[in-house]
N, C-alpha and C positions, 0 to 999 in steps of 0.2 A: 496592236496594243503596244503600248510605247513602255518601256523599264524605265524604272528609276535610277539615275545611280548611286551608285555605292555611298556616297556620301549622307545623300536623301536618305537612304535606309538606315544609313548609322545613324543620324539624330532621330528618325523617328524610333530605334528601338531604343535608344536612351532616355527618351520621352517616355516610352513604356515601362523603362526601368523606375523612371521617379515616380510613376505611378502607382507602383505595386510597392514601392520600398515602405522603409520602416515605420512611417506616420499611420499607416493602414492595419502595419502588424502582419503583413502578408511574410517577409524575411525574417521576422523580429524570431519565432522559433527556430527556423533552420539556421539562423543566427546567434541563437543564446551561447553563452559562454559552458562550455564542457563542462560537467561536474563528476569526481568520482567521490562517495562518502563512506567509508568504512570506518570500523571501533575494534578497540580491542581491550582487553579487561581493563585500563587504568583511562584509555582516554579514546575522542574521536576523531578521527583526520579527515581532513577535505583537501579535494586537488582541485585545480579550477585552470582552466588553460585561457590565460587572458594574455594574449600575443602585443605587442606593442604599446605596453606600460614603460615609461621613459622616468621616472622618480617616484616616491614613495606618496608623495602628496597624492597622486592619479586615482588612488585605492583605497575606496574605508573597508573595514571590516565592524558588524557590529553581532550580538549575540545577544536577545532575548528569551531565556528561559534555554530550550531545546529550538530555538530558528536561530539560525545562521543567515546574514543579508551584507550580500559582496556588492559594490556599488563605487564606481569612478567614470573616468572617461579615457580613453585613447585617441590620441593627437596624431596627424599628421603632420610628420617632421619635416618636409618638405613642401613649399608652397606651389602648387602645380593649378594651370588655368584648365578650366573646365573644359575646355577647349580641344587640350591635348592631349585627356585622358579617351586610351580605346578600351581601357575595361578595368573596372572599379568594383573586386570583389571584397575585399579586407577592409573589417568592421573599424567605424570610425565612429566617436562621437560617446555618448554618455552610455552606459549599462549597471544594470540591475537585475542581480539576482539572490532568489529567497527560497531557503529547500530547510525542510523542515529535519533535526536532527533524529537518531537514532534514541537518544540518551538527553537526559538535563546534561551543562556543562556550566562548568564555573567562567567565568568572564576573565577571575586572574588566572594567570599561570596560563595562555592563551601564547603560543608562539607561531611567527607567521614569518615563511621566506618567500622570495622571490628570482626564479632562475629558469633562463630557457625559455621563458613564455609561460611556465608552469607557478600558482600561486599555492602552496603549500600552507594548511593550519591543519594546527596539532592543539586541540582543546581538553583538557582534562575534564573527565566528567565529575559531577559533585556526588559529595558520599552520603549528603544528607538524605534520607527516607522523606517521601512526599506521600506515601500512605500511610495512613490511619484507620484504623477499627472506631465504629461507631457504635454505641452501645444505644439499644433502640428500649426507649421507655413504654413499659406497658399498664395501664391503667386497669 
């Protein structure tokens, strides 16, 4: 029986890699970007661990009602040929993510930082009442 070599085996496991990668959804989970979401009487906070954001353009933030949807892309700063890479685990390319909040929150008064890899929003929740008593007619 004759071995491959080392080489052989390294393209074909790279082959294997683009196969299972993110178009299939097979990484796309053990991939997602971390979320922690907590609240406390006045407002709700999200932390979101999104590694290699290079300017503010890279990141929207948007907020419907109670959902929260974090969404940009992460660049490689570096031009490197496919070639030369022996191992490609750090997420590249476009993400989105959508997690439903705790609480309604107002869209203004919404503050959002950036540091460490770590995206911090601080959303004030709203005070207006969304329930209502309905009075049921009887005939």
């Amino acid at each position: 029986m004759k071995l491959m070599p080392y080489e052989q085996l390294d393209q074909w496991k790279r082959g294997l890699d683009k196969l299972f990668d993110i178009p299939f959804g097979f990484n796309q989970e053990f991939g997602s970007h971390r979320i922690d979401v907590y609240e406390t009487n006045t407002d709700v906070h999200a932390s979101v661990e999104i590694p290699g954001l290079e300017k503010k353009e890279d990141v929207q933030i948007d907020i419907n009602e109670n959902v929260l949807t974090i969404s940009g892309s992460v660049n490689r700063t570096k031009a490197v040929k496919e070639d030369q890479i022996h191992r490609s685990e750090r997420f590249i390319g476009r993400f989105q993510r959508t997690v439903t909040l705790p609480d309604r929150v107002s869209a203004e008064g919404v503050r959002a930082s950036y540091k460490n890899g770590i995206l911090d929003i601080q959303m004030p929740k709203t005070k207006s009442e969304t329930r209502q008593r309905i009075e049921v007619e009887f005939h």
